[in-house]
C-alpha positions, 0 to 999 in steps of 0.5 A, a space after each residue: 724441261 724448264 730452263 736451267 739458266 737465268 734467262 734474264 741475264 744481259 749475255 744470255 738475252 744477247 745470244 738469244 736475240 742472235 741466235 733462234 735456235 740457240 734461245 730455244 734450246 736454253 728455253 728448254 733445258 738444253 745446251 745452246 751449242 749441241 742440243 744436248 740435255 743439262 741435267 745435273 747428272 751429266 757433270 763431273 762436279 759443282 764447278 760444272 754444274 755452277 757454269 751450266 747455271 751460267 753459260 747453259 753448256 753441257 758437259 763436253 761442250 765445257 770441255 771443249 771451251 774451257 780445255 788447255 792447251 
């Protein structure tokens, strides 16, 4: 799987400088946190899917970031 985030992007580049496996996740279309896979199919709706472009996030670990409290 291709990475779904632009990896040109100066905060991505930071994290993969700091973080080996974090880079290796994003290279492969996975969450940087959990390892989990970010195929369109697991978010709830565009707004989701646009942070995942962004952040390179799943689903859950957009829950658990972005919750209210």
């Amino acid at each position: 799987m291709n990475a779904i985030v632009d990896m040109s992007k100066p905060g991505i580049q930071l994290i993969c400088a700091k973080d080996p496996i974090a880079k290796e996740r994003l290279e492969n279309g996975l969450c940087p946190f959990c390892g989990t896979s970010c195929n369109p199919g697991i978010f709830r709706d565009e707004l989701s899917i646009k942070e995942s472009r962004i952040s390179g996030l799943c689903q859950s670990c957009q829950d658990e970031v972005f919750k209210e409290e």
